[in-house]
Phi, psi and omega in degrees: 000138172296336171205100195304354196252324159327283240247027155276330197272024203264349223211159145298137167329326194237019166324119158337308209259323155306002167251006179282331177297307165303279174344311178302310188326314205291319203301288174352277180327308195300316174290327181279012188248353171285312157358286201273300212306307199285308184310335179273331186283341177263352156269017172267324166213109204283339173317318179293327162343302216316298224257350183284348179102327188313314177280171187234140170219145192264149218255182187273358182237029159064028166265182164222152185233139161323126167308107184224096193304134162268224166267347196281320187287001199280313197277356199240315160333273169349277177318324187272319153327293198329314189270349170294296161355296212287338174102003198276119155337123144257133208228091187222154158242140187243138172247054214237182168278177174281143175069048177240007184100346195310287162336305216253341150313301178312277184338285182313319189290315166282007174271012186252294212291345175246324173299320176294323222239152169232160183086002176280146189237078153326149133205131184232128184259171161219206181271345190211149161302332152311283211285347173290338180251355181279326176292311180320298189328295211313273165331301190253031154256334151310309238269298183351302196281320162299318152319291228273275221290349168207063164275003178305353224205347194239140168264157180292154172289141184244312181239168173169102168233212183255006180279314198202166161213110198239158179233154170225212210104313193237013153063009186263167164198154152236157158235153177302093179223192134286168173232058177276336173240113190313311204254051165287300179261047179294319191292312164303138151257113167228151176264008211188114211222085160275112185280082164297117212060017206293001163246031130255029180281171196280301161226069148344276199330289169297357167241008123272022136246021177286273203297028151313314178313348170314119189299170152275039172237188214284322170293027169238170205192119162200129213234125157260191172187148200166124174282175177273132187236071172067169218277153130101006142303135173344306178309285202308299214281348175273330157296316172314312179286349178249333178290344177285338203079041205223341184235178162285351182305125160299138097219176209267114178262149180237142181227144216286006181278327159342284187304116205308284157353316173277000201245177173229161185269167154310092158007091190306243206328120182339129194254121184264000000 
């Protein structure tokens, strides 16, 4: 009913469906003072979403859980503060190991960075269409979990395939691409880019310059993140060149001992 406390009084007091009626109200009143507390401070930094505890993920031994950053995503956080501080486009490359969370970092920030904010263009990409949708997967398992547990703060979904996933009200989306075509985002204004694996494209080159179009202001994000694929690469010669100081890029080495998870104690019997 539009208006449940009208139509309890409508009803005996101790009716089912009038405390089902009451309950609604109450829920109401509650989002809408979660509302008013939460939505302006996270669209003033859309960023705090990544760190609130709110998004869910699911984990390797298939529970879910709150998003709660490790060191490796910490390191990654860090950096994008840094530069944000600094007034600076962010411009980074990662360099890591395997299995560290970096993806499902990338997911949370641009699903925060389109959901909170409006007129924003994501597009995240990878090397194979499998891993691109798997990445999507990542992103409208936020937005899901985020319907049910916060919708005071979430906007509705307007589109959601294996192409894009937009919301709506605020005119933000992300999309979906590969990166077997050079000129998928040739076309595009986008604020916001994750180049996933990226030193296994096929022509890296063209496709950041496909992403020129990428603005040049402090509100912007383009992220590779990506393990190694050999010495004398496209990948390799843009990590050198940013590690040179030679370009605007950070970059970032991640080293797979950071992670807790990865390490053992010394075996008590002797190692020859």
């Amino acid at each position: 009913p539009k208006d449940p406390q009208r139509a309890m009084k409508s009803r005996p007091l101790d009716s089912e469906k009038n405390r089902l009626l009451l309950s609604q109200a109450i829920r109401s009143d509650l989002l809408s003072e979660q509302a008013n507390q939460d939505l302006p401070a996270f669209k003033k930094d859309p960023l705090s979403l990544v760190v609130s505890g709110k998004l869910q993920i699911r984990t390797k031994d298939g529970r879910q859980i709150p998003l709660v950053l490790n060191k490796a995503q910490r390191m990654v956080m860090d950096l994008i503060r840094r530069l944000q501080e600094q007034n600076r486009p962010v411009r980074i490359w990662i360099l890591k190991a395997r299995q560290m969370g970096i993806s499902t970092l990338m997911e949370a920030i641009i699903y925060s960075l389109t959901s909170l904010q409006s007129n924003r263009t994501a597009v995240v990409m990878a090397d194979e269409k499998d891993k691109t949708n798997y990445l999507h997967a990542i992103a409208k398992f936020f937005h899901s979990n985020m319907l049910q547990t916060d919708p005071a703060i979430t906007p509705q979904t307007l589109y959601s395939n294996e192409k894009k996933l937009s919301f709506e009200g605020n005119y933000s989306e992300m999309i979906l691409k590969t990166a077997e075509n050079v000129d998928t985002s040739r076309a595009m204004t986008n604020q916001y880019c994750v180049l996933s694996e990226a030193a296994f494209y096929r022509n890296l080159p063209g496709i950041l310059q496909a992403l020129q179009g990428v603005p040049d202001h402090a509100d912007t994000l383009v992220v590779g993140e990506t393990t190694a694929n050999g010495e004398g690469t496209p990948f390799h010669k843009e990590w050198q060149s940013a590690k040179a100081g030679k370009t605007e890029w950070e970059a970032l080495f991640i080293p797979w001992f950071v992670m807790e998870e990865y390490r053992r104690p010394l075996p008590a019997y002797p190692i020859e």
